[in-house]
N, CA, C and O atoms as CSV, one atom per row, in Angstrom:
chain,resi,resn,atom,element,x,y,z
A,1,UNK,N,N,99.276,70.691,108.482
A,1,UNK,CA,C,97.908,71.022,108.102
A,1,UNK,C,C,97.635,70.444,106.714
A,1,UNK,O,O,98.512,70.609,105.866
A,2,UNK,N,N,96.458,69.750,106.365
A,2,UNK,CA,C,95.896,69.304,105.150
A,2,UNK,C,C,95.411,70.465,104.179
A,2,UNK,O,O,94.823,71.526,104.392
A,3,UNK,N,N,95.862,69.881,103.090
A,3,UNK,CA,C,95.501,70.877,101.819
A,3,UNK,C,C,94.329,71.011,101.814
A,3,UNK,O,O,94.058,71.835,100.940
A,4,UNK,N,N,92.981,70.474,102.570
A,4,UNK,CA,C,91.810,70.802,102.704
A,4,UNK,C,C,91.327,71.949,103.622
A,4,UNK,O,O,90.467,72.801,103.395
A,5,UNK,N,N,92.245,71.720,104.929
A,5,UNK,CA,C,91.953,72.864,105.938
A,5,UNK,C,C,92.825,73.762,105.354
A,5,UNK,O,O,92.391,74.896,105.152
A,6,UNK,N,N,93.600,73.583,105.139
A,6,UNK,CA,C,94.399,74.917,104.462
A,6,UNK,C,C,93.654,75.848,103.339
A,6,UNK,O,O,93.766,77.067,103.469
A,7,UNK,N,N,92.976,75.379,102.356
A,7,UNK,CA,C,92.211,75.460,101.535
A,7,UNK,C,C,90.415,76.254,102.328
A,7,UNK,O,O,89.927,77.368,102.137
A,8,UNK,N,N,90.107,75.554,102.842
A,8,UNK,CA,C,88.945,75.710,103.920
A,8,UNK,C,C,89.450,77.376,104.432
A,8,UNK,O,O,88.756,78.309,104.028
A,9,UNK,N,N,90.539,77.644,105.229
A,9,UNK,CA,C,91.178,78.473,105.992
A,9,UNK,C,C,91.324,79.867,105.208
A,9,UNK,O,O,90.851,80.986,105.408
A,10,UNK,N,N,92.121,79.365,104.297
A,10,UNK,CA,C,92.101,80.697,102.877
A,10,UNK,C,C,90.753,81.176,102.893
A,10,UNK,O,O,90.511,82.243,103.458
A,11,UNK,N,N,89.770,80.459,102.292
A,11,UNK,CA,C,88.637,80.569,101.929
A,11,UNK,C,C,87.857,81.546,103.084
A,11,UNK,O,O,87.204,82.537,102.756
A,12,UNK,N,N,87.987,81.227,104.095
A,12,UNK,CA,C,87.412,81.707,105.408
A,12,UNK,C,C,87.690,83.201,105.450
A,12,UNK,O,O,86.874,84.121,105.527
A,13,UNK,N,N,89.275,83.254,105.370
A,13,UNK,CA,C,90.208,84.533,105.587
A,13,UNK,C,C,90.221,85.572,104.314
A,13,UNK,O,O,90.899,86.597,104.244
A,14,UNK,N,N,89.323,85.074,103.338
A,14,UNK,CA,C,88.916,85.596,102.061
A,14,UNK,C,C,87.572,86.779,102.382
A,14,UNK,O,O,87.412,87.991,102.237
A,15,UNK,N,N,86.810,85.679,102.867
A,15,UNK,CA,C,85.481,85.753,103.143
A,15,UNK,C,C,85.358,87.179,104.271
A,15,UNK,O,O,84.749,88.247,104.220
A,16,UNK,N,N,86.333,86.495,105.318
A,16,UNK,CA,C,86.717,87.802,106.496
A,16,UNK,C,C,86.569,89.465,105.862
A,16,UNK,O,O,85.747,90.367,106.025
A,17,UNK,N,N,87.667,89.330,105.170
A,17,UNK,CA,C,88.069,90.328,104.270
A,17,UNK,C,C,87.207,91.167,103.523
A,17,UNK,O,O,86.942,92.368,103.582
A,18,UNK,N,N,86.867,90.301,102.861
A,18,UNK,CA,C,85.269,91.044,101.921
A,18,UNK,C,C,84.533,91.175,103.082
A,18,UNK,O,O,84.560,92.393,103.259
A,19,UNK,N,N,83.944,90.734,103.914
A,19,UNK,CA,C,82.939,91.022,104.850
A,19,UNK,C,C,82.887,92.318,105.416
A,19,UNK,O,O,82.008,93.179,105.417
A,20,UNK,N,N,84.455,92.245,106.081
A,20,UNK,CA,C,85.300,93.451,106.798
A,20,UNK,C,C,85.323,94.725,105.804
A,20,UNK,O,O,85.130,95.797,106.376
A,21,UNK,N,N,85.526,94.782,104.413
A,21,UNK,CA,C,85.712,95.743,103.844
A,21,UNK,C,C,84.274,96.052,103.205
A,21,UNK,O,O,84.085,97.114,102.613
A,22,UNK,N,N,83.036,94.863,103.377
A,22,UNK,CA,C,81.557,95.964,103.253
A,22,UNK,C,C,81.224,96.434,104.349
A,22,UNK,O,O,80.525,97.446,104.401
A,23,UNK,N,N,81.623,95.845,105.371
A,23,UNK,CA,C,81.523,97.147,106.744
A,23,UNK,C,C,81.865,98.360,107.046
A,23,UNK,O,O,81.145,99.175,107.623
A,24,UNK,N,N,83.683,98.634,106.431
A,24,UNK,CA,C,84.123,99.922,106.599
A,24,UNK,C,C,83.170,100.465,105.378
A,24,UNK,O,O,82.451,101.407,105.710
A,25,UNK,N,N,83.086,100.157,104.429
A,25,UNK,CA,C,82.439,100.694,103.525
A,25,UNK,C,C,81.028,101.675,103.540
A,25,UNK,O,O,80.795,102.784,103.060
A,26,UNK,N,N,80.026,100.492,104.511
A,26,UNK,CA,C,79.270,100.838,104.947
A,26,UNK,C,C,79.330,102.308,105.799
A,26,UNK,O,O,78.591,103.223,105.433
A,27,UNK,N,N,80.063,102.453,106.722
A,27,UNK,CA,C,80.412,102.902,108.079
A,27,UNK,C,C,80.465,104.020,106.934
A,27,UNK,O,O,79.472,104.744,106.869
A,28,UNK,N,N,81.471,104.241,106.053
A,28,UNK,CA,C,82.071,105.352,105.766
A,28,UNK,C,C,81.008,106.278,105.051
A,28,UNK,O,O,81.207,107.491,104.982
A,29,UNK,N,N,79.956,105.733,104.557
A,29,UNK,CA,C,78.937,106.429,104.071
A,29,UNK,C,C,78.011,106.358,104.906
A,29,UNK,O,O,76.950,106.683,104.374
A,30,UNK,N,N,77.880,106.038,106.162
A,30,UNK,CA,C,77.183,106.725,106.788
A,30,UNK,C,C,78.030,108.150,107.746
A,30,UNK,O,O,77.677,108.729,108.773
A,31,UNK,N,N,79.017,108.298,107.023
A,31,UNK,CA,C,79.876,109.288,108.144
A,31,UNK,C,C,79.166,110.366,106.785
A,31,UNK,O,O,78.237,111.164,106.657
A,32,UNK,N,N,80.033,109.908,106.131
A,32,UNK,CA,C,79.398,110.948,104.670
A,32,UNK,C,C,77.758,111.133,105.021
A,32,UNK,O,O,77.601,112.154,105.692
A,33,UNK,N,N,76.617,110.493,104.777
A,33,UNK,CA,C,75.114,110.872,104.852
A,33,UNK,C,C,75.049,111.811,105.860
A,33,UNK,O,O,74.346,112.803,105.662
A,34,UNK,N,N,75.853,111.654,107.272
A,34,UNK,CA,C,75.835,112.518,108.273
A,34,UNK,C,C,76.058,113.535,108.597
A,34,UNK,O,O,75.524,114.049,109.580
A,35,UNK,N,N,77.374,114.419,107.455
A,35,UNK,CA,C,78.139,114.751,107.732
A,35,UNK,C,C,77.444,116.301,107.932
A,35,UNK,O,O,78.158,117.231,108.304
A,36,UNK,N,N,76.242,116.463,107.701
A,36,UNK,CA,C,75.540,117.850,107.964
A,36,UNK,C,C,74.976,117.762,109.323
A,36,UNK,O,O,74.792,118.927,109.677
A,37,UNK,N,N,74.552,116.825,110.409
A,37,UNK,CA,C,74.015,116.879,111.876
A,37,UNK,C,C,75.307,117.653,112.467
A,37,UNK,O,O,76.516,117.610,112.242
A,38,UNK,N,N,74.413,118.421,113.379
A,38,UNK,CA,C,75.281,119.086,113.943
A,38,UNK,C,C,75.109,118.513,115.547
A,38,UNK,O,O,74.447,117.530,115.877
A,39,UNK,N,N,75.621,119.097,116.135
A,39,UNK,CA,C,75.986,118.622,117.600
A,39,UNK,C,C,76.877,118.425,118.133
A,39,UNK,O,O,77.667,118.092,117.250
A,40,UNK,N,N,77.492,118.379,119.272
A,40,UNK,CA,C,78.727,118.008,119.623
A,40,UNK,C,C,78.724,116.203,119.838
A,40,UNK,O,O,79.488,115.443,119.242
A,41,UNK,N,N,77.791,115.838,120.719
A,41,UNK,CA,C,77.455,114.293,120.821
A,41,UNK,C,C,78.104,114.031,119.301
A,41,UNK,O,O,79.300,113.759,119.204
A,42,UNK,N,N,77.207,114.134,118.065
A,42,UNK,CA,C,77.448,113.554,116.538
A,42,UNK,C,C,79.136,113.996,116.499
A,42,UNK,O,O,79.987,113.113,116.399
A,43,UNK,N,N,79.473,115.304,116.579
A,43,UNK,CA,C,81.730,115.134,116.220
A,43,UNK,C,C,81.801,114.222,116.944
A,43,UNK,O,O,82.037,113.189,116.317
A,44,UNK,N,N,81.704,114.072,118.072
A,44,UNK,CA,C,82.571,113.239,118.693
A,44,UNK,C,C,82.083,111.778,118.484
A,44,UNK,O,O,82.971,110.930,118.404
A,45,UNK,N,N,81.157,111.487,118.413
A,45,UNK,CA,C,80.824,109.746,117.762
A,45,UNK,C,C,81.263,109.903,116.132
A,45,UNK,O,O,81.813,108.885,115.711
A,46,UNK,N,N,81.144,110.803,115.309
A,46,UNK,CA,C,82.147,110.851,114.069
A,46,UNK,C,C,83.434,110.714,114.291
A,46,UNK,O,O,84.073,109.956,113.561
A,47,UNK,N,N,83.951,111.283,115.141
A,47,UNK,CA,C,85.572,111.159,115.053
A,47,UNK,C,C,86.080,110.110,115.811
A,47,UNK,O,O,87.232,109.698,115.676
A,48,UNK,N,N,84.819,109.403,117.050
A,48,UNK,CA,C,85.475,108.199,117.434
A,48,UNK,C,C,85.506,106.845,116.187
A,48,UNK,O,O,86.450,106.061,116.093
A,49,UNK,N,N,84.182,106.804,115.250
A,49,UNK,CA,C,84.032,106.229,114.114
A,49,UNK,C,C,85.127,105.987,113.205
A,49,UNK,O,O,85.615,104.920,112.833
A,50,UNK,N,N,85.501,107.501,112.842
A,50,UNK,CA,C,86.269,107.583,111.638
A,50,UNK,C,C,87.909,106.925,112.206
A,50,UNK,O,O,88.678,106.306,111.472
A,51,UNK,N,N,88.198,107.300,113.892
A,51,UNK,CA,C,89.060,106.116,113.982
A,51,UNK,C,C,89.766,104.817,114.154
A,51,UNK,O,O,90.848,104.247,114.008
A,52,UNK,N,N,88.149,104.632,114.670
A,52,UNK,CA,C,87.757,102.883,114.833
A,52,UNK,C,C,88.117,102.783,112.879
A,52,UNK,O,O,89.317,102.526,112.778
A,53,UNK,N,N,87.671,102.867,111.897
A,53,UNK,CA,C,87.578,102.590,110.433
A,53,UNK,C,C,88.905,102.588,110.353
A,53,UNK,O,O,89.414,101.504,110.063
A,54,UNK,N,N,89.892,103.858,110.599
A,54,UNK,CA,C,91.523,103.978,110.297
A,54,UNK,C,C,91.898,103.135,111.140
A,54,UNK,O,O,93.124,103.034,111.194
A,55,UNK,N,N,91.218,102.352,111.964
A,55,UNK,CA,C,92.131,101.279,112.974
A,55,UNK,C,C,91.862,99.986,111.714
A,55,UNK,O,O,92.723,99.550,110.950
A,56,UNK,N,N,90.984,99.732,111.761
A,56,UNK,CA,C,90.326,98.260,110.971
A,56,UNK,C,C,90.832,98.422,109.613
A,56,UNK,O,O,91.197,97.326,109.187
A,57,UNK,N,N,91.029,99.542,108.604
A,57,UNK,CA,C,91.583,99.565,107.236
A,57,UNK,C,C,93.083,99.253,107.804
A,57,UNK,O,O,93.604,98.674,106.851
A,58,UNK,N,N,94.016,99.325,108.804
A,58,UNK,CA,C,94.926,99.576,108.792
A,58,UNK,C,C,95.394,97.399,108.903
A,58,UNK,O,O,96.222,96.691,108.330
A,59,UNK,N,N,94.158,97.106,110.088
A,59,UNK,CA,C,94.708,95.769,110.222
A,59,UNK,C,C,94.240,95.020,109.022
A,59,UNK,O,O,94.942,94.056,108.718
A,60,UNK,N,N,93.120,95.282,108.221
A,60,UNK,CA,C,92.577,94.383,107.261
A,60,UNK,C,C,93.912,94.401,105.915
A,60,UNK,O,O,94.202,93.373,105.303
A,61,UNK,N,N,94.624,95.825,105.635
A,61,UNK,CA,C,95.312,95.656,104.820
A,61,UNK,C,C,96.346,94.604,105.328
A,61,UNK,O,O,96.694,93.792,104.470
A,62,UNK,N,N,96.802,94.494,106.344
A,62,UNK,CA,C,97.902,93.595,106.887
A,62,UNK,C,C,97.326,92.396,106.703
A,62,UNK,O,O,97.927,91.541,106.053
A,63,UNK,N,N,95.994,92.130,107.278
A,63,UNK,CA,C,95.495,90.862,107.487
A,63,UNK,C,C,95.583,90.176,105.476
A,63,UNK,O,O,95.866,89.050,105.067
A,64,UNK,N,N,95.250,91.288,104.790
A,64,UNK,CA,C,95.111,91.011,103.305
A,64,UNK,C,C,96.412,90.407,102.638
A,64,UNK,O,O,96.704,89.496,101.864
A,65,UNK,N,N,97.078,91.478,103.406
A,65,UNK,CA,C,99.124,91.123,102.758
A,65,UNK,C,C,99.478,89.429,103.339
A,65,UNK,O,O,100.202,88.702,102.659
A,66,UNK,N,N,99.054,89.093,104.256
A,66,UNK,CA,C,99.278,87.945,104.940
A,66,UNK,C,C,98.603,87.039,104.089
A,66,UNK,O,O,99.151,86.275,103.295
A,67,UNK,N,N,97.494,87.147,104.273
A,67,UNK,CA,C,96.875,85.889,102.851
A,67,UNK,C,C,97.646,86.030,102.097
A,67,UNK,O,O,98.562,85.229,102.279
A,68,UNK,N,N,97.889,87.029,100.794
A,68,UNK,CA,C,98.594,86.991,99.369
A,68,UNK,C,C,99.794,86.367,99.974
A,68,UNK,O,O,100.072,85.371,99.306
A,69,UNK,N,N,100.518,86.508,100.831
A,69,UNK,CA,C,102.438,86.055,100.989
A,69,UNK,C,C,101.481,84.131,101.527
A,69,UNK,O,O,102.062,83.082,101.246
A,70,UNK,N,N,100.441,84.124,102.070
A,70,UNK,CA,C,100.438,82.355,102.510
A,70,UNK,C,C,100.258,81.960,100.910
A,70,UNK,O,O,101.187,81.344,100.386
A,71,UNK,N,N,99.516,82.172,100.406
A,71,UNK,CA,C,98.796,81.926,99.093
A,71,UNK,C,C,99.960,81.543,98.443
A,71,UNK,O,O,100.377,80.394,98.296
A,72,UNK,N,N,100.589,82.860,97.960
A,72,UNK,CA,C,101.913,83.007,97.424
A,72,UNK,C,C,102.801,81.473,97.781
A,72,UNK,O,O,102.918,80.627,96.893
A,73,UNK,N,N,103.317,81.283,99.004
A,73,UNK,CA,C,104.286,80.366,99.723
A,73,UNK,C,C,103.066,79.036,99.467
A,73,UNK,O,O,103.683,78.074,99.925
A,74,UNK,N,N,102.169,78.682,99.154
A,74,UNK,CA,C,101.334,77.790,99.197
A,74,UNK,C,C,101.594,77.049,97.633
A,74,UNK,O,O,101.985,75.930,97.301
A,75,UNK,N,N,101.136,78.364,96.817
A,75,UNK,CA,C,101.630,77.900,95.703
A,75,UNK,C,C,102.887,77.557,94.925
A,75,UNK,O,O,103.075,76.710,94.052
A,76,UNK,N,N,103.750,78.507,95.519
A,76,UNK,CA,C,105.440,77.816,95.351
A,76,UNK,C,C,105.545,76.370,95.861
A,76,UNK,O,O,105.807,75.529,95.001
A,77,UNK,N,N,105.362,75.903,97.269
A,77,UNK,CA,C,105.371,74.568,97.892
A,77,UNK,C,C,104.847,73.896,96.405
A,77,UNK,O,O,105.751,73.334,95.786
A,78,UNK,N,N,103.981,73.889,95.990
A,78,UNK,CA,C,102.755,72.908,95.286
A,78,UNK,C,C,104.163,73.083,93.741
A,78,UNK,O,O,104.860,72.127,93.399
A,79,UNK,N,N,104.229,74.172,93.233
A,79,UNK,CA,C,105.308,74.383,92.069
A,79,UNK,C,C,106.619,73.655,92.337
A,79,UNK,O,O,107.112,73.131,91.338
A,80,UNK,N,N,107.109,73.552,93.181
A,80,UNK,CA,C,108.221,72.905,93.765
A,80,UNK,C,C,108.132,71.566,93.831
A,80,UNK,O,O,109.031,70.866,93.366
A,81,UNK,N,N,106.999,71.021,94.437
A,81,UNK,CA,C,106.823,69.569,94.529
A,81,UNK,C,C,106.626,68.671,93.436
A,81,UNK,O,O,106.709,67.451,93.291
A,82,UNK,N,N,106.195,70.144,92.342
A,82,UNK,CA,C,105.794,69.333,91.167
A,82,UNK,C,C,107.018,69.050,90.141
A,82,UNK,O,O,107.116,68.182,89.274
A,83,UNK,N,N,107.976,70.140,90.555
A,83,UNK,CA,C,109.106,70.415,89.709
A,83,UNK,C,C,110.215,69.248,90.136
A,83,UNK,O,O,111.095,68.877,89.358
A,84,UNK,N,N,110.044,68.710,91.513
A,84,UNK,CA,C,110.816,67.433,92.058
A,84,UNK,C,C,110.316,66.487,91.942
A,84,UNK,O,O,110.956,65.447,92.097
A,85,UNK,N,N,109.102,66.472,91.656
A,85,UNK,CA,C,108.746,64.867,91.703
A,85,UNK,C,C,107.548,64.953,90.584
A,85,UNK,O,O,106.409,64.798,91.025
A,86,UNK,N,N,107.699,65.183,89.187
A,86,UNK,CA,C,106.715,65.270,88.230
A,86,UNK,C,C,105.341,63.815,88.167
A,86,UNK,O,O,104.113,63.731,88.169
A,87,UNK,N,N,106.512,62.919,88.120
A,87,UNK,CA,C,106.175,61.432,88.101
A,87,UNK,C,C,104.960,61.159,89.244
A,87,UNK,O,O,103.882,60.704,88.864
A,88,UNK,N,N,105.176,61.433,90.509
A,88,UNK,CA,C,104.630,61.776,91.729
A,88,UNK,C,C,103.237,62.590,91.668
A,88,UNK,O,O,102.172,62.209,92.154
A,89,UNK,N,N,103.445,63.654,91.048
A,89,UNK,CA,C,102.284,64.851,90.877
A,89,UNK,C,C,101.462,64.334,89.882
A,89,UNK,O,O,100.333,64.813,89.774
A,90,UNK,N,N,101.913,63.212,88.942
A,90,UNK,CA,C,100.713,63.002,87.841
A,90,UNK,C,C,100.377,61.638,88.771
A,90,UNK,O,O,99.262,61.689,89.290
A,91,UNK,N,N,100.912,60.808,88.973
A,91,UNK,CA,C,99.724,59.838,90.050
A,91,UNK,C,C,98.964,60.616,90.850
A,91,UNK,O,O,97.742,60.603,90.703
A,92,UNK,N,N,99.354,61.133,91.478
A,92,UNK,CA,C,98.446,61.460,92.727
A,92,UNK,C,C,97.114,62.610,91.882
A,92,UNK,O,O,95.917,62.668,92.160
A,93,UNK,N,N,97.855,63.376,90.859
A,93,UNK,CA,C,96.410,63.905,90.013
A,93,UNK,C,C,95.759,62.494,89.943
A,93,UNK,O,O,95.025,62.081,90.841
A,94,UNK,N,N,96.042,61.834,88.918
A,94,UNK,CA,C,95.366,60.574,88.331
A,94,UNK,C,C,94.499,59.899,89.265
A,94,UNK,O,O,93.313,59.642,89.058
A,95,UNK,N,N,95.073,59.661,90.169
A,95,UNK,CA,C,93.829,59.109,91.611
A,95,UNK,C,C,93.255,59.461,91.986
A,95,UNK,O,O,92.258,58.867,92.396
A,96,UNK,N,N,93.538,61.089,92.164
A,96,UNK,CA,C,91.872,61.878,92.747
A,96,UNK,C,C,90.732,62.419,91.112
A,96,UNK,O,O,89.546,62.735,91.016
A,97,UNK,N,N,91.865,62.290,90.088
A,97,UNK,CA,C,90.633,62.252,89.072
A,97,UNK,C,C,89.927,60.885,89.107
A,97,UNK,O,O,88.715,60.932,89.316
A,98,UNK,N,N,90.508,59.630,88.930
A,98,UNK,CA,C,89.696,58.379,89.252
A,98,UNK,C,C,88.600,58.322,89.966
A,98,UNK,O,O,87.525,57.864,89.579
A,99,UNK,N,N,89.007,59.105,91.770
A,99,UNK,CA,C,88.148,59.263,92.592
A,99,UNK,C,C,86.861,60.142,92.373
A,99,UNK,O,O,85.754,59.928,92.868
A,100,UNK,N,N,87.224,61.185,91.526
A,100,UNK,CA,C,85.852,62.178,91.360
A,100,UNK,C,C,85.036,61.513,90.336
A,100,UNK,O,O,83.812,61.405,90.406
A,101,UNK,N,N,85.822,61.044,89.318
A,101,UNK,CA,C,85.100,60.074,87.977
A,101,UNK,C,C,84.140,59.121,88.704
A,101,UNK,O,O,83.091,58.851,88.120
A,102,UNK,N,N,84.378,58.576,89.919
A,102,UNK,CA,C,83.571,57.576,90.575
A,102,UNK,C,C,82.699,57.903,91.237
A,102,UNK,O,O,81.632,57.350,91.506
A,103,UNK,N,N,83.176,58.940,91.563
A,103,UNK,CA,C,81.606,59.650,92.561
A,103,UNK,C,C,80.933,60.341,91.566
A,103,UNK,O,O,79.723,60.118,91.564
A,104,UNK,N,N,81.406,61.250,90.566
A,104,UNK,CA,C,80.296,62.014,89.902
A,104,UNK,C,C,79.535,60.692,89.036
A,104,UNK,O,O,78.338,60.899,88.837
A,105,UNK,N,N,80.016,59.494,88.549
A,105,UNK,CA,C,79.409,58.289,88.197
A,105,UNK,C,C,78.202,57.852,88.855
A,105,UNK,O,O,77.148,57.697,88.239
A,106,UNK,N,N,78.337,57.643,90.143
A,106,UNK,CA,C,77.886,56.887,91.319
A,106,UNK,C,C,76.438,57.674,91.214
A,106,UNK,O,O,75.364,57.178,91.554
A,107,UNK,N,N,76.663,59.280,90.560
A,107,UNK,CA,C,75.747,60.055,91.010
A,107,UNK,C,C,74.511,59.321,89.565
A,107,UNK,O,O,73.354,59.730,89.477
């Protein structure tokens, strides 16, 4: 996989995350605004709610731990490559700074 889709992918699985956690968020204050209707219908759509939320907090934290350990292993790779091949890591900077110098120029 390219450091772009990889990059792209993070970004996505970032995005997931925050999205996912203004939803439970959401959800959870509307359990709270509710929490005075009475009825039996309302417990039981509260308590199916409140465990749909303990299902989704449970995978989003996993899904969260998984980014930080790719991230993590993403950035070691990149520390490593740089630590073996210094010489290597400053060309290949140097060429994509060349390259942006030319396009933000161009502009």
């Amino acid at each position: 996989m390219c450091c772009e889709c990889s990059d792209q992918s993070a970004t996505n699985r970032e995005q997931l995350v925050a999205d996912l956690k203004k939803v439970i968020d959401d959800a959870e204050e509307i359990l709270r605004e509710t929490a005075g209707i009475a009825g039996e219908k309302m417990a039981v759509l509260r308590e199916r709610i409140t465990g749909h939320l303990n299902d989704a907090k449970g995978r989003l934290d996993i899904l969260e731990d998984q980014l930080v350990d790719k991230t993590r292993a993403v950035a070691q790779a990149a520390d490593d490559f740089v630590n073996e091949s210094p010489w290597q890591a400053v060309g290949i900077a140097a060429g994509i700074g060349t390259l942006l110098g030319i396009l933000i120029a161009r502009r």
